[in-house]
N, C-alpha and C positions, 0 to 999 in steps of 0.2 A: 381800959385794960382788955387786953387778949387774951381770948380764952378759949383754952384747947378742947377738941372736941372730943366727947365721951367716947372712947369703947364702945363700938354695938353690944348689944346682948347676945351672950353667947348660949343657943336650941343644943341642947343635945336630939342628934340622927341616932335612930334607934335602926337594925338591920331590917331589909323586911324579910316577910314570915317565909319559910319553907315551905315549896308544894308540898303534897302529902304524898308519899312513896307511890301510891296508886297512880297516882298522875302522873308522877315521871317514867313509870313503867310503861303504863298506857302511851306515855306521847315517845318514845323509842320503837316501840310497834308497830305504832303507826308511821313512821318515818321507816325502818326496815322493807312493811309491806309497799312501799309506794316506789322504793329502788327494785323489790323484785319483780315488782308487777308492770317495770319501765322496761328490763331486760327481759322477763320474756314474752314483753307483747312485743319489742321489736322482734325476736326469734319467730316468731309468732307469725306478725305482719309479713316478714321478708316471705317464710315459708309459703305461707295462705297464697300470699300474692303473686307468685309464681306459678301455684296450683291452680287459682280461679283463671289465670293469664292465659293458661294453656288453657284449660275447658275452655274458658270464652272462645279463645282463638278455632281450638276447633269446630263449638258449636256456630259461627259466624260463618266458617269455609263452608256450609251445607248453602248457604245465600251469597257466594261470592263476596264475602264482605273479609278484606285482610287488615289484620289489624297491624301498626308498625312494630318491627322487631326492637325487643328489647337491647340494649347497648352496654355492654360488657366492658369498662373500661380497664384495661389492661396496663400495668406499671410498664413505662418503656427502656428496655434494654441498655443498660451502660455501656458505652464504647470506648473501645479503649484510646486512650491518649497516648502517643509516644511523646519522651522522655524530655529528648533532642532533638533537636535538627537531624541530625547524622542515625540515630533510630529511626525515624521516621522514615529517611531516605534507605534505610536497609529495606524496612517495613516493606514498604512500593518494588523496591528491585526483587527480592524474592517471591510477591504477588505474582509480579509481572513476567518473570524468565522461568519459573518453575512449570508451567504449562508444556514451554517446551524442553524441559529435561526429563530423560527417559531410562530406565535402566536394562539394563544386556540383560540376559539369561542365557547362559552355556549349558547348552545338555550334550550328551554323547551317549554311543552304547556302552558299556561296558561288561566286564563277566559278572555273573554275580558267585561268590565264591561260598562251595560248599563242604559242609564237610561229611564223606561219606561210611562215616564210623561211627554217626551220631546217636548210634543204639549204645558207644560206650562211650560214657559221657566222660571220661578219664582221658583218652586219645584224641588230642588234640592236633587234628588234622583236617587243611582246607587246599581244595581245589578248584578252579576254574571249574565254573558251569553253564549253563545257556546267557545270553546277553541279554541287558535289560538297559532300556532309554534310564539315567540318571542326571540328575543337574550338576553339574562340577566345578561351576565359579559363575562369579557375574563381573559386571562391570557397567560405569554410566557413559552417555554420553547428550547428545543434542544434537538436535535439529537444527541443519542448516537451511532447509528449502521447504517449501510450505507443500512439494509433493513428494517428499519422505525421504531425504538423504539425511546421514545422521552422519555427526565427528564424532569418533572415538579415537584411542589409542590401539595402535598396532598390538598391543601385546594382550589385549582383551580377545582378539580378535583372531590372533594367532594359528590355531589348529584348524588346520583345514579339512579334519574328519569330524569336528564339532557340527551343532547346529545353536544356531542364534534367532533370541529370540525377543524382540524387544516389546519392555511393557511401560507404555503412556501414560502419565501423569493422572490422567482419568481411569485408571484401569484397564486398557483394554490391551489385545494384546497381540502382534503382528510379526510373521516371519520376516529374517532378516536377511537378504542377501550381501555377502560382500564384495563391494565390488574396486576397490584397489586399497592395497596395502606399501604405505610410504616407505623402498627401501632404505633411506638413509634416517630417519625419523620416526619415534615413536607414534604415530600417527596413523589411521585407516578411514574409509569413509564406506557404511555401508549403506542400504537401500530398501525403504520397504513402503509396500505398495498402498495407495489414498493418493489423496486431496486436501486441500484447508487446513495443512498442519499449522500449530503455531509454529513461528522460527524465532530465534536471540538476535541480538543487533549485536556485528562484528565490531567492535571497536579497534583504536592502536594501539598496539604494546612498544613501538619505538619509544616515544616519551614517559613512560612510566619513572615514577619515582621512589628512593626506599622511604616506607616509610605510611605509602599512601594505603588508604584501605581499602580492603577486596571480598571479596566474598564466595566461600564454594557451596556446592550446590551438588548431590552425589547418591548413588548409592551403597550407605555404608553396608561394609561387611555381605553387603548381596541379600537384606533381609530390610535394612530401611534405607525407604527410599525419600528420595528428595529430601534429606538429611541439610541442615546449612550451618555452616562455621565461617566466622568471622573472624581477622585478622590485620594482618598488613602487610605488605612487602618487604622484607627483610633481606635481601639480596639479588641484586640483578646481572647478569651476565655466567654465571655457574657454569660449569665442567663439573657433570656428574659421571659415573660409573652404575648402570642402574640394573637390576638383574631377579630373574623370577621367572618360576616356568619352565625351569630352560632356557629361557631368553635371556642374552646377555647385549647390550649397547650402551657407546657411551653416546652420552647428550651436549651438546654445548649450548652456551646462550640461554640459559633457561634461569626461569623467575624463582626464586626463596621466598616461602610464606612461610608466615606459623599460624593460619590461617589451618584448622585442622583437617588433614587430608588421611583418610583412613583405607584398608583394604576393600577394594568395592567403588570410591570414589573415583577409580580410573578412567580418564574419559571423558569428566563429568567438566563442567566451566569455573573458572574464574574469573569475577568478574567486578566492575570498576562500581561506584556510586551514582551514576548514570544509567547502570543494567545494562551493559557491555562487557562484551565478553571481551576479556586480554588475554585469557592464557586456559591451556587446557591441563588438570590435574593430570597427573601421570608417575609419580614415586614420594616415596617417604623415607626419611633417613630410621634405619633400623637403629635401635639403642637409643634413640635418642629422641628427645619429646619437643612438638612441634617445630618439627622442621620438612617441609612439601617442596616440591618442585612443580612447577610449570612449565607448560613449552608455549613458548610467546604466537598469539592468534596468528601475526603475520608471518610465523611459519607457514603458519596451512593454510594462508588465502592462495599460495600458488596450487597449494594441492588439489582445492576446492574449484580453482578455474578448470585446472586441467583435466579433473574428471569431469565437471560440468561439458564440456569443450570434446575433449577425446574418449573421455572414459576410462581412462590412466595415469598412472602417474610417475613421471620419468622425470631423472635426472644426468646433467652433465656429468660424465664420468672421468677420471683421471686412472684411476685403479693404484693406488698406493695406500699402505699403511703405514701411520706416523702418530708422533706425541709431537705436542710446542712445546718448544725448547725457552726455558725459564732459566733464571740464574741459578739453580739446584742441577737442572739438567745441564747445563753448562760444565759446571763442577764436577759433575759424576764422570761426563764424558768426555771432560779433556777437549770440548770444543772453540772453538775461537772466536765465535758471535753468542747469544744471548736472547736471538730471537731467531724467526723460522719455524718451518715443520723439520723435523726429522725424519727418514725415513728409515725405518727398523721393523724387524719380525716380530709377533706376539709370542707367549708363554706358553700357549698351548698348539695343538696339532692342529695343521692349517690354515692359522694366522701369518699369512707370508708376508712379504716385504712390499713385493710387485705383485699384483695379480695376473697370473697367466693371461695371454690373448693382449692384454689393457691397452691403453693407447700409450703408456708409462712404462712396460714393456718395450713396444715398439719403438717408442724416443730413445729410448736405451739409458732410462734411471735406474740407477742400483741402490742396494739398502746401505745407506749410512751417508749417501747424500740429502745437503738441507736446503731446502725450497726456501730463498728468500724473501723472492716476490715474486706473484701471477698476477702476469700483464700489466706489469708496472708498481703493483699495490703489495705495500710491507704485510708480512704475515708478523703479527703477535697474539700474545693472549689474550688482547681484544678485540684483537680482528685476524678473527681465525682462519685455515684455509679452507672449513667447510662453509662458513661465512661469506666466504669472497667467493667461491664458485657459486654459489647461487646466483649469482647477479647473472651466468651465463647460463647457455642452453646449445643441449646436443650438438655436434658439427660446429660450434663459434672456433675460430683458430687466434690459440693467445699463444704467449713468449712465460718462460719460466726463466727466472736468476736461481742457478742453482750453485751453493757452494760445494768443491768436491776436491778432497785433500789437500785444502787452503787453497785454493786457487776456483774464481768466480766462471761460470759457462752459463752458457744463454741456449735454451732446449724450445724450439716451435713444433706447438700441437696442435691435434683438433681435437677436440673433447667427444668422446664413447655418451655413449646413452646407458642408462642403468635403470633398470626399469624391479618390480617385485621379481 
């Protein structure tokens, strides 16, 4: 028979006994005393040990004896990461072309106006009184040459009883002379005197795309400088109307950003993901929020030879005033083609048709004939005729198709010089 095994005996466990209050007081005490006596002997230690470190040190230099410097390790500075690719590549093009963008300073004399009743403070009356140097606009521009030719825009540059004054990247800050003003383009180049400037790298504005991105570079409003806005290209080829100052000119062929271009920015670059400059700022659509204009680089590399080269800057002249004739204009005036220059007077007083003297005078062009093609090549509104005379120079003798009261004539010129 099988037989199960008994149950052990089952011990009653009794708790064990509680310290006595004394005890657990006393061993809390002592645990307290021993964390504050860990803190402030390091305070302590660090303190001391820096105190004996110097006396040693000094008591040691009376025997030539150097003890080695202490070593200070210092947390190292976080750098910042860009984002993207395309941040990154902003990041570098602005590093890199801002050295050489620079901003104008316009001063002039001016009156300063008083008013000489000022003991009654009710009559309010002011008059001209002695002249005083003021600052009265600015504008940006760049370095094209490493001994101090700068691109700006003609209409910064304008007043020729001003004084200009351009101030560098680094602060410093150098008279400017002017030395030619583009007359057919918002464009000037002036000159100030150094060495070892930084310059921009001229890139091409012929293949530009909408769409691509750009970058300006400026001083806005005349107070901050090297200001940078980023955008894109949003329109290429433009006929503007652009006006300020007193100055009025229309533009063609120029770049659309929404790249922000503010008062101040004139002059200043735009420029490609590479840090090439394509186009230089120069207007902004009033009423209206981001929208800039550009005048494409390879406008002003001829300008830039020419004063390099002569010291000026001249153009083939024709001497006519005209609009391209679009399907509107077509319709308004009753014409029988759709393309062309027209030749017509402006709106205002001395906006003539011909210009006295011209070489379009002397051919014997009158207002209301339309220039079909010069020297062979269609005039439209993408290939304009200030467009196609560039390709020529002073004295070249080309053939005009001109249409003139429905009936086609062929006019040979030699092209005038037009200089500021």
């Amino acid at each position: 028979m099988t037989n199960f095994l008994e149950p052990a005996e089952k011990k009653e466990i009794l708790p064990e006994p509680k310290p006595k209050f004394w005890k657990r007081k006393f061993l809390g005490f002592l645990l307290l005393t021993i964390f504050l006596s860990s803190i402030f002997g390091f305070f302590a230690g660090t303190i001391s040990g820096s105190y004996f470190y110097s006396q040693i040190k000094d008591y040691l230099k009376k025997f030539n004896i150097q003890l080695p410097e202490q070593k200070v390790i210092e947390k190292e500075k976080e750098v910042y990461l860009p984002q993207t690719s395309q941040e990154a590549e902003t990041i570098n093009v602005v590093k890199e072309v801002s050295p050489a963008v620079v901003s104008i300073v316009i001063t002039k004399d001016v009156p300063k106006y008083i008013n000489p009743f000022e003991e009654f403070p009710f009559f309010e009356f002011q008059v001209p009184g002695e002249m005083e140097k003021k600052e009265v606009g600015g504008g940006s521009g760049f370095l094209i040459s490493s001994d101090g030719l700068v691109l700006t825009n003609k209409h910064v540059v304008l007043d020729k009883e001003a004084e200009y004054t351009v101030l560098t990247n680094d602060g410093k800050k150098f008279p400017a002379k002017v030395l030619a003003r583009d007359p057919g383009q918002d464009l000037a180049i002036i000159k100030i005197e150094g060495s070892g400037f930084p310059v921009v790298k001229l890139g091409d504005s012929e293949n530009l795309q909408i769409g691509q991105t750009v970058i300006a570079i400026g001083n806005v409003l005349g107070e901050f400088r090297n200001s940078v806005s980023v955008g894109v290209i949003s329109g290429l080829g433009r006929t503007i109307s652009a006006s300020g100052g007193g100055f009025y000119e229309t533009l063609e062929d120029v770049i659309q950003t929404d790249a922000a271009i503010n008062p101040g920015n004139s002059g200043g670059p735009l420029l490609n993901l590479k840090g090439e400059v394509v186009g230089i700022n120069t207007a902004m659509a009033s009423g209206a929020e981001n929208i800039g204009f550009a005048i494409p680089i390879n406008q002003a590399k001829r300008d830039i030879e020419q004063v390099k080269t002569t010291g000026k800057i001249v153009y083939p002249f024709l001497g006519v005033r005209y609009v391209l004739v679009t399907d509107e204009i077509q319709k308004k005036n009753n014409l029988l083609v759709n393309y062309g220059a027209l030749i017509l007077r402006g709106d205002n007083p001395g906006e003539v048709a011909i210009y006295p003297g011209s070489v379009a005078e002397k051919a014997g062009l009158r207002e209301g004939d339309i220039i079909l093609e010069f020297n062979g090549e269609k005039i439209t509104t993408e290939n304009s005729l200030a467009k196609i005379i560039m390709k020529y120079k002073p004295g070249d003798k080309i053939k005009l198709k001109i249409l003139r009261q429905n009936q086609e004539k062929i006019f040979e010129v030699t092209l005038g010089e037009r200089s500021e």
